[in-house]
C-alpha positions in Angstrom: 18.0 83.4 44.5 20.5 80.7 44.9 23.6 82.2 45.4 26.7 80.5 46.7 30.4 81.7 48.0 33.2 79.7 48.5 35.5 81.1 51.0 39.0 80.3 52.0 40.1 78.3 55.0 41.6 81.1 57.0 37.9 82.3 56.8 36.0 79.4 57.4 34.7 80.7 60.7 32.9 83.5 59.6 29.6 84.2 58.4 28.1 85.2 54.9 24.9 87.1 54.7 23.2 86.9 51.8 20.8 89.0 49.7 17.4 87.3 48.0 15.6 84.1 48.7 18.2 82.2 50.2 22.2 81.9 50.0 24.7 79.5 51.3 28.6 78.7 52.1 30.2 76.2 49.5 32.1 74.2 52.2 28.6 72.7 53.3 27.0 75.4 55.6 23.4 75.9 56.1 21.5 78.7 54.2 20.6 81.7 56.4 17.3 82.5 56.8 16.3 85.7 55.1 15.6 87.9 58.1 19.2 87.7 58.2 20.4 89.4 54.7 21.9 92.3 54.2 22.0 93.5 50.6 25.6 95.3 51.5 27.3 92.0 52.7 26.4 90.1 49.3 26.0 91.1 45.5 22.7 90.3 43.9 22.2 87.8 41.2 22.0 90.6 38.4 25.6 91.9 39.7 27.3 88.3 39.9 25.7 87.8 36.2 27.0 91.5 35.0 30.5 90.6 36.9 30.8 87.5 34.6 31.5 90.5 32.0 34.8 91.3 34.2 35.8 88.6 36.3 38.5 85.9 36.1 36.5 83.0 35.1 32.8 82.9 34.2 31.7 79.6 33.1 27.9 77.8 32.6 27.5 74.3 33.9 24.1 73.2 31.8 22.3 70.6 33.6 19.3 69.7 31.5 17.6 70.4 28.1 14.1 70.3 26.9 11.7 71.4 24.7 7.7 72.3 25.4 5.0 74.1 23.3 4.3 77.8 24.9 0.7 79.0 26.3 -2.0 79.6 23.6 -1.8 83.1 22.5 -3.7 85.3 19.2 -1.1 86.6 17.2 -2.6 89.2 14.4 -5.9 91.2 14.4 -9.3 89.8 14.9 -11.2 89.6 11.6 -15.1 90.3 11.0 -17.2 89.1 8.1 -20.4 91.0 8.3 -21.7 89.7 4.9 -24.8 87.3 4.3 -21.9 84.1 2.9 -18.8 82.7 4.2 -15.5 85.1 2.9 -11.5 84.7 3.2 -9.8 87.2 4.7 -6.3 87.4 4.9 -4.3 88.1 9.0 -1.2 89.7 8.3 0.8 88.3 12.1 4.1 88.9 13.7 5.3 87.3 16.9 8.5 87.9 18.5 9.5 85.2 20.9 12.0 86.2 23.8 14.1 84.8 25.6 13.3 84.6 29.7 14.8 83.0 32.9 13.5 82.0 36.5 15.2 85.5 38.2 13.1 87.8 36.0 16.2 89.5 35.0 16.0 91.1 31.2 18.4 89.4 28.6 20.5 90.9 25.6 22.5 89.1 23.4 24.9 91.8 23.9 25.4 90.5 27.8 28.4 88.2 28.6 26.6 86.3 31.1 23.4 85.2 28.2 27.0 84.5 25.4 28.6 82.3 28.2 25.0 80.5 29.0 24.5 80.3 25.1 27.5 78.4 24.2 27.3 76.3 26.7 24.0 74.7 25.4 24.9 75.0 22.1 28.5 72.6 23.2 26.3 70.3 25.5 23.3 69.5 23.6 24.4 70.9 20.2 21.5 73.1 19.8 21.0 76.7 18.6 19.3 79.2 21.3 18.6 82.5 20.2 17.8 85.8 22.5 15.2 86.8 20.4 13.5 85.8 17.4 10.3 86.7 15.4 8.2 84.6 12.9 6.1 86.8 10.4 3.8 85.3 8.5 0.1 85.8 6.1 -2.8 83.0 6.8 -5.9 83.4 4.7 -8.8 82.0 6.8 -12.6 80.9 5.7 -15.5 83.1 8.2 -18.6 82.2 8.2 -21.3 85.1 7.8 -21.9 86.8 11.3 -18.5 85.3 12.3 -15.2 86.7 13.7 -11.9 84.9 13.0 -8.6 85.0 14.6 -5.0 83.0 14.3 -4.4 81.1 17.8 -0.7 80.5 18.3 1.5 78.3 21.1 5.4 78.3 20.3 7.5 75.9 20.4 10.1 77.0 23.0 13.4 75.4 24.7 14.4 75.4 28.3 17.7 74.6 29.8 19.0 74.5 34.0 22.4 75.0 35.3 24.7 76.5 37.4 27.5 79.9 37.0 30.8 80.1 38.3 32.7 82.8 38.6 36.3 82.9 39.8 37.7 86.4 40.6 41.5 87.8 41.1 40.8 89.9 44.1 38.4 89.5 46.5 34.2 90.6 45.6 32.2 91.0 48.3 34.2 89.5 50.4 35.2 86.0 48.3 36.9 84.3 45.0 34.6 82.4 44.0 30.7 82.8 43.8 28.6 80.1 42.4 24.4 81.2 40.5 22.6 77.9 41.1 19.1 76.8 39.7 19.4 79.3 36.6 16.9 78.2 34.3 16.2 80.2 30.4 13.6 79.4 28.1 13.5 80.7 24.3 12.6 80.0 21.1 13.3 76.4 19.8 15.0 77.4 16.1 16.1 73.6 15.7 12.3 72.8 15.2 10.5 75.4 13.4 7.4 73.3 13.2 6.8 72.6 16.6 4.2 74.6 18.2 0.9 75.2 16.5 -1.1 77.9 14.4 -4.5 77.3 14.6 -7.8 79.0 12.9 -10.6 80.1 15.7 -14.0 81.7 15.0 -16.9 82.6 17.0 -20.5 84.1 16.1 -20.2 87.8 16.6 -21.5 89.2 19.9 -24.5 92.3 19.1 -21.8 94.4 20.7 -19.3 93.6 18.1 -21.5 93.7 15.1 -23.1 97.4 16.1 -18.8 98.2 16.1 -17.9 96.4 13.3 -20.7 95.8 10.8 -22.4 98.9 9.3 
């Protein structure tokens, strides 16, 4: 976690220990190393982002924008033509595509932080993001006899990196103003619905497979 305080001059000669992976002073001090935190002297990342709900100022500094195509993944049931000729069969599919970020932390739509960190890549790169969304769809697919078939599917997703500040009237944990660095969310990419891939797969039926499904 890269969590940052700023701290007022008067209190410049005082420590801050900090809870997760590493945290450091905004006037240029050295992270402490972790057998020094102490999860009472320091919020955690999930309470600065649910304090953004609250606090004074709570503001998204996007850094960077870019689009990929997710892992390979099957999307619908597998499919089993046990007859002597090649038949179509119709997969019925739906695939919901959520978002995620590098803290593991769950996102809502409903949370101020994930509105704050969503209009702020919609204003710098003028491009939708979206929580959640799910594609449903019906693909009718050719088996061969003594084949299985099945809908292979990678996304196309969005990423984006910044930074959160958050000023606050009164003191929280100790300081105004806490800084979320290296905050990094990937989602669905609803500019380009046709990115990604849906692809047709088959293989020959294992003995297992046809004693299960072939009768």
């Amino acid at each position: 976690m890269m969590v940052f305080a700023r701290r007022k001059p008067a209190s410049a000669k005082r420590t801050l220990r900090a809870a997760g992976a590493a945290a450091a002073l905004a006037l240029g001090a050295s992270p402490m190393a972790p057998s020094q935190a102490s999860a009472a002297d320091s919020p955690t990342t999930r309470q600065l982002l649910d304090a953004c709900s609250w606090a004074d100022v709570c503001d998204f500094h996007a850094q960077s924008y870019w689009t990929y195509t997710g892992p390979k993944h099957q999307v619908g049931t597998t499919a089993f033509n046990c007859a002597s000729q090649t038949n179509q069969h119709r997969i019925d599919w739906s695939d919901t595509t959520g978002s995620t970020n590098t803290f593991g932390i769950s996102i809502s739509a409903s949370y101020k932080w994930s509105e704050v960190f969503t209009t702020s890549i919609e204003t710098s790169y003028s491009h939708s993001w979206e929580v959640s969304h799910t594609d449903t769809e019906s693909n009718t697919v050719n088996i061969p006899p003594g084949y299985k078939g099945w809908i292979e599917r990678g996304t196309g997703k969005q990423q984006a990196k910044g930074w959160y500040e958050l000023h606050f009237g009164k003191r929280y944990y100790g300081h105004y103003i806490w800084y979320i660095y290296d905050y990094q969310e990937s989602g669905y990419d609803s500019d380009h619905q046709n990115t990604g891939y849906v692809n047709f797969k088959d293989a020959k039926m294992t003995s297992a497979e046809r004693g299960a499904h072939c009768h």
